[in-house]
TIROTOR-417351 format. One record per residue (C-alpha): residue number from 0; residue in three letters; x, y, z. Coordinates in pm, 1 decimal. Layout:
TIROTOR-417351
(NUM, "ALA", (X, Y, Z));
...
***
This chain:
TIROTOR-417351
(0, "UNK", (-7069.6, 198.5, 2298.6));
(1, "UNK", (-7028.1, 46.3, 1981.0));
(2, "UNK", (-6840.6, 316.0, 1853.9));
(3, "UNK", (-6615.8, 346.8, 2157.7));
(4, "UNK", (-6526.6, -15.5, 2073.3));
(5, "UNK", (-6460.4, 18.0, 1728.2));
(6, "UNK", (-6217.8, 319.3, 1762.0));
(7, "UNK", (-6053.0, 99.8, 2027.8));
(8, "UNK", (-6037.0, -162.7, 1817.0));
(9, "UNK", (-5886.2, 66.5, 1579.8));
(10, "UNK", (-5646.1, 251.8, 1824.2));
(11, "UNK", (-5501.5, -158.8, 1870.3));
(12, "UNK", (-5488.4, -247.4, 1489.3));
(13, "UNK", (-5273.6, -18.1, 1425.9));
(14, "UNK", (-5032.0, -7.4, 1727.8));
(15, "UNK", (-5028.3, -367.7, 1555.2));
(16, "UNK", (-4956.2, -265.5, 1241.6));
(17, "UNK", (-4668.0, 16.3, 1344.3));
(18, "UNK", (-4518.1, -266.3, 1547.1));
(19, "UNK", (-4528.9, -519.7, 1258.9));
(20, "UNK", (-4366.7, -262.8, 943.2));
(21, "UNK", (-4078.7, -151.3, 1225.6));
(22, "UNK", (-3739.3, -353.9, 1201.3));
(23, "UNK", (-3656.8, -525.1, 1466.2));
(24, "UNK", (-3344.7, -348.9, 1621.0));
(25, "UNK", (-2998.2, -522.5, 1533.6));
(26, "UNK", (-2781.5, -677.3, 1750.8));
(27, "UNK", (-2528.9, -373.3, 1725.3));
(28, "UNK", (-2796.0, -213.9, 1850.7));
(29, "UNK", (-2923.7, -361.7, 2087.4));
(30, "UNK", (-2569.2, -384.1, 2248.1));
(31, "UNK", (-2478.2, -15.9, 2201.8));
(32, "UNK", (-2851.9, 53.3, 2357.4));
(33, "UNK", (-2805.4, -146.7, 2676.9));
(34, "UNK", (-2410.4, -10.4, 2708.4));
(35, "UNK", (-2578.3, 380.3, 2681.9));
(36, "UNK", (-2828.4, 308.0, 2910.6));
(37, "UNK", (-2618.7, 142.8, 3210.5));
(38, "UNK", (-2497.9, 257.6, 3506.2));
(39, "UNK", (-2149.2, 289.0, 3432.6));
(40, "UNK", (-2188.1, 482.6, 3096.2));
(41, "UNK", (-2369.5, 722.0, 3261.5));
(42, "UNK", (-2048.5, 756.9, 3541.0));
(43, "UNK", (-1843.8, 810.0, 3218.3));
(44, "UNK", (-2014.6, 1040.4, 3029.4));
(45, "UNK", (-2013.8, 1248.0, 3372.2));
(46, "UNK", (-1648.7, 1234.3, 3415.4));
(47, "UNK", (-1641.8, 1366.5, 3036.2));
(48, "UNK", (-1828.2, 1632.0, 3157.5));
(49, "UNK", (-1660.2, 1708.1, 3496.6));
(50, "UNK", (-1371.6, 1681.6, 3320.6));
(51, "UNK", (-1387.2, 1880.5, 2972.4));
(52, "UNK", (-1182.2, 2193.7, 3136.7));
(53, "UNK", (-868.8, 1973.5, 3182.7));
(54, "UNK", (-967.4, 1805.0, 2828.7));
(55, "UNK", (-931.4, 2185.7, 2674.0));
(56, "UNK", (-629.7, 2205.6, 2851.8));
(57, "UNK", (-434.7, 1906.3, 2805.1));
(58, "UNK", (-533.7, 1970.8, 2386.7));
(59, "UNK", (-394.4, 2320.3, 2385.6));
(60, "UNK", (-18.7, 2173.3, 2582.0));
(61, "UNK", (-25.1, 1944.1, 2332.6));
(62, "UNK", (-69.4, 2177.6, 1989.3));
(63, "UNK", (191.2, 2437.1, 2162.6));
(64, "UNK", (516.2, 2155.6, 2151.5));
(65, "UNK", (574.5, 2121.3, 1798.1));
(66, "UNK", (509.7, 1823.1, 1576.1));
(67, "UNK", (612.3, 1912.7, 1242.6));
(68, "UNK", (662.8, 1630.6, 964.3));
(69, "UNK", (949.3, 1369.3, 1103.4));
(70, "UNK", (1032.1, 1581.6, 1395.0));
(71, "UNK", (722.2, 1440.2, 1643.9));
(72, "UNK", (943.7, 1324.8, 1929.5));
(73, "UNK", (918.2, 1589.8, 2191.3));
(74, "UNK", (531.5, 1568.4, 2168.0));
(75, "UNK", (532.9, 1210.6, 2208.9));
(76, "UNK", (766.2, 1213.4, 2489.9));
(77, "UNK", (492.5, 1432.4, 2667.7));
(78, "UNK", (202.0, 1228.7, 2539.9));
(79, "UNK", (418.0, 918.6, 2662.2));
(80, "UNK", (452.1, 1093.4, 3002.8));
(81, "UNK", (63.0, 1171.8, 3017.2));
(82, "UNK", (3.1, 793.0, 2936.6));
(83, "UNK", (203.1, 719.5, 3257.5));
(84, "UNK", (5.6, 955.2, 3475.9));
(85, "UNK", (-305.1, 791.2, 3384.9));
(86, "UNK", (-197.9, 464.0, 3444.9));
(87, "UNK", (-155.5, 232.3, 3174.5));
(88, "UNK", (28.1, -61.2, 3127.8));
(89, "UNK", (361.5, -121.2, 2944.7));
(90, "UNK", (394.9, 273.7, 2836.0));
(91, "UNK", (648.8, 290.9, 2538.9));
(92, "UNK", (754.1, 458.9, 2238.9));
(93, "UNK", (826.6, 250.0, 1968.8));
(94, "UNK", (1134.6, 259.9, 1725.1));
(95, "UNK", (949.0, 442.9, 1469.4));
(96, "UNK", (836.5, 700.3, 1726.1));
(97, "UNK", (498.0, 574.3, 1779.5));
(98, "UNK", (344.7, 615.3, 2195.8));
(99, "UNK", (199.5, 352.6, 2334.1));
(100, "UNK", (-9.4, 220.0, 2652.2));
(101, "UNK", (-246.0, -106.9, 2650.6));
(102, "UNK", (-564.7, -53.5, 2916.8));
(103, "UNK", (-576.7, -440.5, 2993.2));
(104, "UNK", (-902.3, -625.2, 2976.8));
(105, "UNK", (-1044.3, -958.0, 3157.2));
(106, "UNK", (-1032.4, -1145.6, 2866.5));
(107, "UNK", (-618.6, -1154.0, 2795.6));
(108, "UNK", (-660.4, -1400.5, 2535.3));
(109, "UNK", (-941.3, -1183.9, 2337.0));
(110, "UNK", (-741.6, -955.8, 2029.5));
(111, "UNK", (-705.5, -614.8, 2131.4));
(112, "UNK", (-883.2, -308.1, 2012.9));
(113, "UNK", (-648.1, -22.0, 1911.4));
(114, "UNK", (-792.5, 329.6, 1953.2));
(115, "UNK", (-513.4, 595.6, 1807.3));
(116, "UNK", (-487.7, 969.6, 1726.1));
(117, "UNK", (-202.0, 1125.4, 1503.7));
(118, "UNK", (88.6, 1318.0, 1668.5));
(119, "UNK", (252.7, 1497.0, 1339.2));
(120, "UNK", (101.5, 1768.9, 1216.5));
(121, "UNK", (155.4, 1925.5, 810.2));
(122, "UNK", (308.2, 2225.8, 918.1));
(123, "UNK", (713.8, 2254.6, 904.5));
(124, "UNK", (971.1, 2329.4, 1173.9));
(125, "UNK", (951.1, 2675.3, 1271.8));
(126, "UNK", (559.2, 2729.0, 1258.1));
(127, "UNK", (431.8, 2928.4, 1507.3));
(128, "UNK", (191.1, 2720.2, 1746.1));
(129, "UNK", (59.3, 2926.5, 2045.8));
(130, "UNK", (-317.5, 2889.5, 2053.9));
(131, "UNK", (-567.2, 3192.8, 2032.9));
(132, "UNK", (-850.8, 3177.3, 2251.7));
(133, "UNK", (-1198.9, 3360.1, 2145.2));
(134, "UNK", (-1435.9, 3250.0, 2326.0));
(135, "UNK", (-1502.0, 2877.5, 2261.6));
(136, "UNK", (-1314.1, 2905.9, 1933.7));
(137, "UNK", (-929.7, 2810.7, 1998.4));
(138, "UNK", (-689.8, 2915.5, 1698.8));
(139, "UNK", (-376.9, 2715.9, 1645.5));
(140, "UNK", (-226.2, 2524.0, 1358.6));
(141, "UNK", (-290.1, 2129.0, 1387.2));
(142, "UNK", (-564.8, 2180.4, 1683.1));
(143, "UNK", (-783.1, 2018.0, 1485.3));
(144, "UNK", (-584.8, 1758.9, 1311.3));
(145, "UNK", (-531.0, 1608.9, 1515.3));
(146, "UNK", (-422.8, 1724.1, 1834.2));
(147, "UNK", (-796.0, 1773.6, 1949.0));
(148, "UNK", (-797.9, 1333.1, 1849.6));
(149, "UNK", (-493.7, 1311.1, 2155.4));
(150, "UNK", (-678.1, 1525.3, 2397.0));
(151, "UNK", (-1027.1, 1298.3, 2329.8));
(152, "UNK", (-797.2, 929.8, 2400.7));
(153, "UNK", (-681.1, 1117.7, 2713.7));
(154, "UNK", (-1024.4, 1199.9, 2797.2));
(155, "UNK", (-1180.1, 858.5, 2733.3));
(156, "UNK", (-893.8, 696.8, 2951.0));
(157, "UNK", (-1031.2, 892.6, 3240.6));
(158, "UNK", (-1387.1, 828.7, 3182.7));
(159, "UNK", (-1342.0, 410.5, 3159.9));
(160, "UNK", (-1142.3, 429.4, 3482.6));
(161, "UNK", (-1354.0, 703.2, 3690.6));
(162, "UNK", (-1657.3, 465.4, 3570.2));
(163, "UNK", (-1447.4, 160.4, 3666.2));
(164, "UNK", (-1531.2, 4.3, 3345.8));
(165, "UNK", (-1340.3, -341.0, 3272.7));
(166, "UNK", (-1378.3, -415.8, 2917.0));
(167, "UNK", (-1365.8, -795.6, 2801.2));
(168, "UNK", (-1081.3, -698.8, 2516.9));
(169, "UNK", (-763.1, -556.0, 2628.1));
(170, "UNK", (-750.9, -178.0, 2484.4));
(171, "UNK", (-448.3, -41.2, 2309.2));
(172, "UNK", (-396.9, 370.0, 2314.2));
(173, "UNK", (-204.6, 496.7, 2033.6));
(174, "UNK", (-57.9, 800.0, 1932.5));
(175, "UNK", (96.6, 750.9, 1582.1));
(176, "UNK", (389.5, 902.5, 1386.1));
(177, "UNK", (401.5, 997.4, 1017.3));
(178, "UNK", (14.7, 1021.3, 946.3));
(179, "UNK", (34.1, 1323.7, 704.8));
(180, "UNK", (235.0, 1402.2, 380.9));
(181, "UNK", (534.6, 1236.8, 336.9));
(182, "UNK", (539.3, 1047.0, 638.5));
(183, "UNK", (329.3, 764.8, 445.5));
(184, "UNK", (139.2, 632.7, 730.5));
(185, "UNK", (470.8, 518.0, 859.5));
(186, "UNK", (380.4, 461.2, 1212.4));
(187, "UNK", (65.8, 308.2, 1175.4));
(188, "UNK", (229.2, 92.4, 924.9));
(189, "UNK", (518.8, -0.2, 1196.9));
(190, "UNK", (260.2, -78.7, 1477.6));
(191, "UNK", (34.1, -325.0, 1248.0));
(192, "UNK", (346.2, -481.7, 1048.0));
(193, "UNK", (638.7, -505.9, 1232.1));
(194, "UNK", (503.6, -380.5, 1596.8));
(195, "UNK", (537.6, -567.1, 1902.6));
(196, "UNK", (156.4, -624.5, 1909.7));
(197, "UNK", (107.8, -692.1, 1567.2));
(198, "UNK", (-36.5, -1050.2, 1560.1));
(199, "UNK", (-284.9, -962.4, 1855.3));
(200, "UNK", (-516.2, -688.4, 1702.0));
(201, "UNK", (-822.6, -733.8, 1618.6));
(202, "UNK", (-986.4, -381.8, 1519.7));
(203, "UNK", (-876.4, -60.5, 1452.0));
(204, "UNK", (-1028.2, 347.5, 1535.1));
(205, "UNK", (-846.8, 601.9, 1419.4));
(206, "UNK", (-971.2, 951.4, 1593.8));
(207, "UNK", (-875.6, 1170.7, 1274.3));
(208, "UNK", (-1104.3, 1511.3, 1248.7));
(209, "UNK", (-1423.5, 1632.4, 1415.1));
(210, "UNK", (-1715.9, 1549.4, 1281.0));
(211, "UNK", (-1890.8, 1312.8, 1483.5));
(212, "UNK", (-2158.1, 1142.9, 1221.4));
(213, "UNK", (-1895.3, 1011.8, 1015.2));
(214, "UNK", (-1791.6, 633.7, 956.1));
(215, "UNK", (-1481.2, 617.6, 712.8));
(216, "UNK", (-1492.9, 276.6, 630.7));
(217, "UNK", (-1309.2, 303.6, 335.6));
(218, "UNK", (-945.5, 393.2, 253.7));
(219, "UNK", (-862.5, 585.1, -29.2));
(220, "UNK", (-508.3, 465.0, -162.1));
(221, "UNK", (-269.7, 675.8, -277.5));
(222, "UNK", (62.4, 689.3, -497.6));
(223, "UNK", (321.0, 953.7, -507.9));
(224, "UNK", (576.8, 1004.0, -736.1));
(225, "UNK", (883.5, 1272.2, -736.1));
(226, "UNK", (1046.1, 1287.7, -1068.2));
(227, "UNK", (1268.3, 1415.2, -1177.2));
(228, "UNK", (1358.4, 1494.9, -1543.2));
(229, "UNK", (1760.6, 1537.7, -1632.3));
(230, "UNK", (1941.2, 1658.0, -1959.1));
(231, "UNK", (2238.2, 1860.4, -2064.2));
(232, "UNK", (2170.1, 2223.3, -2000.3));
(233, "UNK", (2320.0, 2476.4, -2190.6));
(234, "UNK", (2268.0, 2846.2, -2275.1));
(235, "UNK", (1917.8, 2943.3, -2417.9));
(236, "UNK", (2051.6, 3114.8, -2709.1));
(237, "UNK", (2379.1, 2945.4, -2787.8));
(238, "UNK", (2246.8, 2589.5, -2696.2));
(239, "UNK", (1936.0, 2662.5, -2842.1));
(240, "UNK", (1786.3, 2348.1, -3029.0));
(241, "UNK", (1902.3, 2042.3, -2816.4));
(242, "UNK", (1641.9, 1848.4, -2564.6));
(243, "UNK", (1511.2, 2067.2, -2275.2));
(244, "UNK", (1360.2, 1855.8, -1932.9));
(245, "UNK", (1127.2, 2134.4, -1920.2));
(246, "UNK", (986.6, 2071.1, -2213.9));
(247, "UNK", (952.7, 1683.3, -2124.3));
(248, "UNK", (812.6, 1743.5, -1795.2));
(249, "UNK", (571.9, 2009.3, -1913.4));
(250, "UNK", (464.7, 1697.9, -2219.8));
(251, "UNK", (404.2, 1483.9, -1926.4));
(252, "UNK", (155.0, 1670.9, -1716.6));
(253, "UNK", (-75.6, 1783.9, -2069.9));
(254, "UNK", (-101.3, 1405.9, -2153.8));
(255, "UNK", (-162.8, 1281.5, -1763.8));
(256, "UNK", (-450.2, 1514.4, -1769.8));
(257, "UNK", (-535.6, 1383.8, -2111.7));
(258, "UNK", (-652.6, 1052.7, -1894.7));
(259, "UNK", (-995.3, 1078.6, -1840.9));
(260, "UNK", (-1082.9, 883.1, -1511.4));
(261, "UNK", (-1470.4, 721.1, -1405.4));
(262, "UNK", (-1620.6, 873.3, -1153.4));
(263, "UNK", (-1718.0, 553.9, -961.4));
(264, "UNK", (-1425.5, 421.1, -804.0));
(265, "UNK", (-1310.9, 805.4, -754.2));
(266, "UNK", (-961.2, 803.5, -873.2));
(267, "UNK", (-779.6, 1143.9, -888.4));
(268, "UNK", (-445.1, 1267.5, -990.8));
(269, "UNK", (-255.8, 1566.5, -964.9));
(270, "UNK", (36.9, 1757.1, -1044.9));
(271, "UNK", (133.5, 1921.8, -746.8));
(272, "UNK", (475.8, 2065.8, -650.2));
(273, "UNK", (772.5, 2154.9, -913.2));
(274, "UNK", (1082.7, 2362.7, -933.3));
(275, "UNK", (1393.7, 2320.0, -1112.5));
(276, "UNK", (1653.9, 2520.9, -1336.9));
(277, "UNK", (1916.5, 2765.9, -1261.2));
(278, "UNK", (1863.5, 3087.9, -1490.8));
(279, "UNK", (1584.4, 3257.5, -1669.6));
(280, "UNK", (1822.4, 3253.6, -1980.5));
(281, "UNK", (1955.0, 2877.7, -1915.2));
(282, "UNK", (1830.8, 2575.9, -2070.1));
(283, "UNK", (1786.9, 2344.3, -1733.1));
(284, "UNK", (2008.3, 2085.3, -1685.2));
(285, "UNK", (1772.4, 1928.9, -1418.3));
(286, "UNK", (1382.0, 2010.1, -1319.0));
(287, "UNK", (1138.1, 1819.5, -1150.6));
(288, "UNK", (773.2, 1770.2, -1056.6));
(289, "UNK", (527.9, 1601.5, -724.3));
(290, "UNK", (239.7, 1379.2, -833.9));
(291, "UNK", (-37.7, 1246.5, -664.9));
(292, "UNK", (-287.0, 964.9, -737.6));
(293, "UNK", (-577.5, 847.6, -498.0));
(294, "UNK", (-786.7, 615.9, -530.9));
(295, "UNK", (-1075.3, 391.1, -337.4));
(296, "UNK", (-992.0, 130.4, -562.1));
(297, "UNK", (-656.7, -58.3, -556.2));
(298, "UNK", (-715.0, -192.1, -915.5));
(299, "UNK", (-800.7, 111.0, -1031.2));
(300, "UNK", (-486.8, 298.4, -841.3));
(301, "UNK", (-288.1, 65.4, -977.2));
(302, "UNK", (-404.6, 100.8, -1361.1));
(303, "UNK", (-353.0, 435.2, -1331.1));
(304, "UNK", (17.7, 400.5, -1211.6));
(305, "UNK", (100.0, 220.6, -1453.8));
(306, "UNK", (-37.3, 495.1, -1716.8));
(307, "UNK", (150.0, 768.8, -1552.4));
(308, "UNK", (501.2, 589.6, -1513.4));
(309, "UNK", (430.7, 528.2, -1930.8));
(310, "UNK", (366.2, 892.9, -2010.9));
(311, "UNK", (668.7, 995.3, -1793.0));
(312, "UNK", (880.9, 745.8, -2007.0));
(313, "UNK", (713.9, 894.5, -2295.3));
(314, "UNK", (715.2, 1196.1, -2270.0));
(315, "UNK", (1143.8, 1199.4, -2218.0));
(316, "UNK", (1175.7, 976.8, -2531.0));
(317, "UNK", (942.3, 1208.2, -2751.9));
(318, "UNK", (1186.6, 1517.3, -2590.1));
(319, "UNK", (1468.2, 1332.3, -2735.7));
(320, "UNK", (1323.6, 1256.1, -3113.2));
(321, "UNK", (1187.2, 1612.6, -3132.0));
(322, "UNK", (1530.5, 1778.9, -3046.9));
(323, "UNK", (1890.6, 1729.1, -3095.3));
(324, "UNK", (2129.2, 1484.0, -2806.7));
(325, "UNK", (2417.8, 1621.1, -2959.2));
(326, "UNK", (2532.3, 1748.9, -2620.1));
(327, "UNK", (2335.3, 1473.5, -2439.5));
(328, "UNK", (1993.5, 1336.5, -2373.0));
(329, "UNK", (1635.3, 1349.8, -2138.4));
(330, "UNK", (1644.1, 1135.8, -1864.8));
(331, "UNK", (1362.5, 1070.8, -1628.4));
(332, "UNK", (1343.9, 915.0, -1267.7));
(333, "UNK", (1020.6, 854.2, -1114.8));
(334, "UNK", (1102.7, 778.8, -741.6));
(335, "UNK", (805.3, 692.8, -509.3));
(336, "UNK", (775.7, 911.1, -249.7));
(337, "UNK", (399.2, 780.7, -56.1));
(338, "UNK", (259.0, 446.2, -95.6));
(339, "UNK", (-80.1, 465.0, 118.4));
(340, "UNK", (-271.3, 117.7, 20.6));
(341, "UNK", (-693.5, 135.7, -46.9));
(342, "UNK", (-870.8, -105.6, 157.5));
(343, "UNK", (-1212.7, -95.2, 285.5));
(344, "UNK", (-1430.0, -241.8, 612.1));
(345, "UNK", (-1787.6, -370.5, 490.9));
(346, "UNK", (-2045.4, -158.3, 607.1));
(347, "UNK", (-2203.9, -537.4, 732.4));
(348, "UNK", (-1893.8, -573.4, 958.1));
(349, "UNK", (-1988.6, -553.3, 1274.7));
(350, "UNK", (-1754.6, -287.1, 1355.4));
(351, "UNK", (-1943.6, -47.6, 1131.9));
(352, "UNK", (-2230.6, -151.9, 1260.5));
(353, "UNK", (-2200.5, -61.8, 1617.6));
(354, "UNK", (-1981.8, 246.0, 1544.3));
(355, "UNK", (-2299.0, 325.4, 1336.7));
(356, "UNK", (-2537.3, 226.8, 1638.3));
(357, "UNK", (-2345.2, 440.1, 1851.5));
(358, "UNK", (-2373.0, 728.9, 1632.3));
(359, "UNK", (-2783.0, 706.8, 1627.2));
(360, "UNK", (-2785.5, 649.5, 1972.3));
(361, "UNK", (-2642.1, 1012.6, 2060.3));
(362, "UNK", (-2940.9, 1131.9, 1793.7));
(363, "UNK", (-2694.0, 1212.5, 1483.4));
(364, "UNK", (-2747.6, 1017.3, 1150.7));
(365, "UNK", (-2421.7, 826.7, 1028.4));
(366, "UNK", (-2228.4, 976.8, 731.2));
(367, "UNK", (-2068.9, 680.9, 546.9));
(368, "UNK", (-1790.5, 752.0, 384.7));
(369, "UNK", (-1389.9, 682.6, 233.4));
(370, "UNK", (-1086.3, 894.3, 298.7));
(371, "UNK", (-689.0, 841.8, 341.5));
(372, "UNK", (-635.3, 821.5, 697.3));
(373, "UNK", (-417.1, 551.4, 949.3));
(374, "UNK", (-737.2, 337.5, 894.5));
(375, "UNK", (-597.6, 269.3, 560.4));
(376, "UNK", (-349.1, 21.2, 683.4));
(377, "UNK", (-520.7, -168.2, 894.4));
(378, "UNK", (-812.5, -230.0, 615.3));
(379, "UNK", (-556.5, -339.0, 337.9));
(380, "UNK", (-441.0, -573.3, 591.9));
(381, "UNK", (-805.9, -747.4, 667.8));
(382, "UNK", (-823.4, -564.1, 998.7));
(383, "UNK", (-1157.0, -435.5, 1107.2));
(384, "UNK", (-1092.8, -47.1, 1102.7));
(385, "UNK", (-1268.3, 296.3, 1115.3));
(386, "UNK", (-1170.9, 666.6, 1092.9));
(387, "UNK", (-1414.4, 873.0, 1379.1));
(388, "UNK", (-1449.6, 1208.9, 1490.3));
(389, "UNK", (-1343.9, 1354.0, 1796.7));
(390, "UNK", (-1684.0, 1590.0, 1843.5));
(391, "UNK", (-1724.0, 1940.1, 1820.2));
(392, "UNK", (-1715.4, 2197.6, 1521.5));
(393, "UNK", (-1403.0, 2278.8, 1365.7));
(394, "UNK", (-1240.7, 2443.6, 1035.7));
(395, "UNK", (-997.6, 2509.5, 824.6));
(396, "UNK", (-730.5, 2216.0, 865.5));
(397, "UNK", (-452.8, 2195.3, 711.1));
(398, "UNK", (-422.3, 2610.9, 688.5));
(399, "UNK", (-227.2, 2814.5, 960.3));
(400, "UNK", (-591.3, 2966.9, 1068.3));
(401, "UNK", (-712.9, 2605.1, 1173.2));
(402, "UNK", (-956.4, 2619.8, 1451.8));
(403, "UNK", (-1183.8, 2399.2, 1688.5));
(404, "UNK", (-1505.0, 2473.3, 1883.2));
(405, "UNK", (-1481.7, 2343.8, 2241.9));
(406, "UNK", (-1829.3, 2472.1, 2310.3));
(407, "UNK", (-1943.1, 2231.8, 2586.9));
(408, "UNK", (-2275.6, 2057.6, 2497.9));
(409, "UNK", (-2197.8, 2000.1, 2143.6));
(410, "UNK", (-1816.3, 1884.8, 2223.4));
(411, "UNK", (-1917.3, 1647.9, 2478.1));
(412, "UNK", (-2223.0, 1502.6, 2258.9));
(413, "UNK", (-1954.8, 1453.3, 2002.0));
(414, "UNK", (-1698.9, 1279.2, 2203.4));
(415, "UNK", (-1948.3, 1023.9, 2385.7));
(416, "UNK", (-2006.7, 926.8, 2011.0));
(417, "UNK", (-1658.1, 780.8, 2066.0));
(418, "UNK", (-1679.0, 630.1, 2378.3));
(419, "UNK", (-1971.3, 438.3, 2350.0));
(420, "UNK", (-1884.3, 268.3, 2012.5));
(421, "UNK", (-1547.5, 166.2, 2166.5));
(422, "UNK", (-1717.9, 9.4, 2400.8));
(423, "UNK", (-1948.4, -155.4, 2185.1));
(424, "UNK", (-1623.4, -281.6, 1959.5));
(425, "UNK", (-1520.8, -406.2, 2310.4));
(426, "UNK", (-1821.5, -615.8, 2325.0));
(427, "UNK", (-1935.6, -736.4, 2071.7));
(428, "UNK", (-1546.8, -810.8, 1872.3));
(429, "UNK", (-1563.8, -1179.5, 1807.5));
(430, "UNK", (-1270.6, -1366.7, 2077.8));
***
């Protein structure tokens, strides 16, 4: 008997003790646990699953009408026209190209939540886009980035309104212009800075890749520079001895990889694209070269600006000590080409915290981490913003074998991810 008591007595002192060392839960999660386990969540993630054969649909229309760099306006005319069908408010497409549809809320005085997806894609006119289907796999260049990120807004539009959900803050569905390469963020940059809904926003997802544990809180800035190097040209025996750009150029790339960079902030640089010249036996008159610099650090980014425009200087005004001007000089022009500002969300914001929640809820374990995506803007501006993925496996982006996994379980585990910390955002955002 006495024994009997004492191992109950046990059994209770240490329930005690388990209850005492565990944290209590946070209030990100407590709201993300009672939005997952009501009524109407569980009406949504249904129509997510009901749904997922017109998802896989609607994403392949979508990666088959061309989006190449600049050139994304019969996509978003369809996107636009999808928006419409589904029934949201004040559909347009903005000067810059951006589409656009607000899901209102009760509260119309509460700032507005932007979800948004990118509608250009890397690859240039002309690319062939008709998806190949094995199996689960589907095969098309941009699938993945980030037409599969369209498809999921679509999808979550028809969840919150099969589920009749009424969020407090007014929800605003993007699909942006000029996310990749040269179009410097140029759309997300119009809707947050010169947008008709500019002053009203309050937080910011960007649905940019697949993988569903990760929170990119943090924007990795970026400057790009083409320059071009100029001088007199002549022929390479008979003209032999006066300045060549080549040679300048070629100065300039050794000594920017002479710059040895910390590893925490990462800050990068690289020499990327070049062409130039007329002849194999002609001195160039004119040459010139791509850089890139990133950085999560905008002090950092800009130190190392300033280094590079002073070796590119350099490097033309050692050219024209080292060999003769007779016939003229080096001249360099660094013209900016990207200008993507670093910025960063707290990982104690409370976005982050219930996009975090959310993750943990579906049972993944949140990958924290920085990147260059349309989140960038929004952070450098003091916006609440992360970059999420849209579910699902997926590989090779960016390459003309791209592909996504629309396997069902794991696709729709992904995208409720989503779902459920944009509702959370729409929650818990301060008014």
């Amino acid at each position: 008997m006495i024994r009997s008591c004492v191992a109950g007595f046990a059994v209770l002192l240490l329930s005690a003790t388990a209850a005492i060392a565990a944290p209590p839960a946070t209030p990100a999660e407590r709201a993300v646990a009672t939005i997952a386990d009501s009524a109407a969540f569980a009406r949504a993630r249904a129509t997510l699953d009901a749904q997922h054969d017109q998802f896989v649909a609607e994403i392949i229309k979508l990666t088959e009408i061309p989006a190449p760099p600049f050139k994304e306006a019969a996509r978003g005319a369809a996107y636009a026209e999808i928006f419409r069908t589904l029934g949201l408010r004040d559909v347009t497409i903005d000067p810059v190209g951006n589409v656009i549809g607000l899901r209102p809320g009760s509260d119309p005085k509460a700032p507005l939540i932007v979800i948004s997806a990118h509608l250009d894609t890397v690859f240039p006119e002309g690319t062939v886009v008709t998806v190949r289907r094995e199996g689960t796999k589907l095969h098309a260049p941009g699938i993945g980035d980030d037409t599969r990120g369209l498809g999921t807004l679509l999808a979550y539009i028809r969840a919150l309104d099969a589920a009749d959900i009424r969020t407090r803050h007014s929800i605003l569905f993007v699909g942006t212009v000029g996310e990749e390469g040269r179009g410097d963020l140029r759309g997300v940059r119009h809707l947050l800075t010169k947008g008709s809904y500019k002053d009203r926003i309050g937080a910011f997802f960007s649905v940019d890749g697949s993988d569903p544990q990760r929170v990119t809180h943090g924007g990795v800035g970026s400057k790009r520079y083409h320059v071009v190097f100029k001088g007199p040209g002549g022929h390479s025996f008979g003209a032999f001895g006066i300045v060549n750009p080549m040679v300048a150029m070629s100065q300039a790339v050794t000594d920017l990889y002479k710059i040895d960079l910390p590893g925490t902030p990462k800050t990068t640089y690289a020499a990327s694209v070049t062409g130039g010249g007329t002849s194999v036996n002609a001195i160039p008159s004119e040459v010139f070269m791509d850089f890139d610099m990133r950085s999560e650090d905008p002090a950092a980014l800009a130190d190392l600006e300033k280094r590079f425009l002073a070796i590119v200087k350099t490097a033309a005004e050692t050219e024209n000590k080292t060999r003769s001007t007779r016939v003229g000089s080096i001249t360099v022009d660094p013209q900016p080409v990207g200008d993507r500002p670093a910025g960063r969300t707290s990982r104690d914001a409370m976005l982050v915290q219930t996009t975090a929640a959310a993750i943990k809820s579906i049972g993944y374990e949140p990958i924290y981490d920085a990147s260059s995506t349309d989140s960038n803007i929004a952070m450098s501006l003091g916006i609440p913003a992360v970059t999420i993925g849209s579910g699902g496996l997926a590989g090779r982006a960016h390459s003309a074998d791209e592909w996504i996994d629309v396997a069902k379980p794991e696709s729709l585990r992904g995208m409720t991810v989503g779902l459920l910390a944009l509702l959370a955002a729409a929650e818990m955002l301060p008014r």
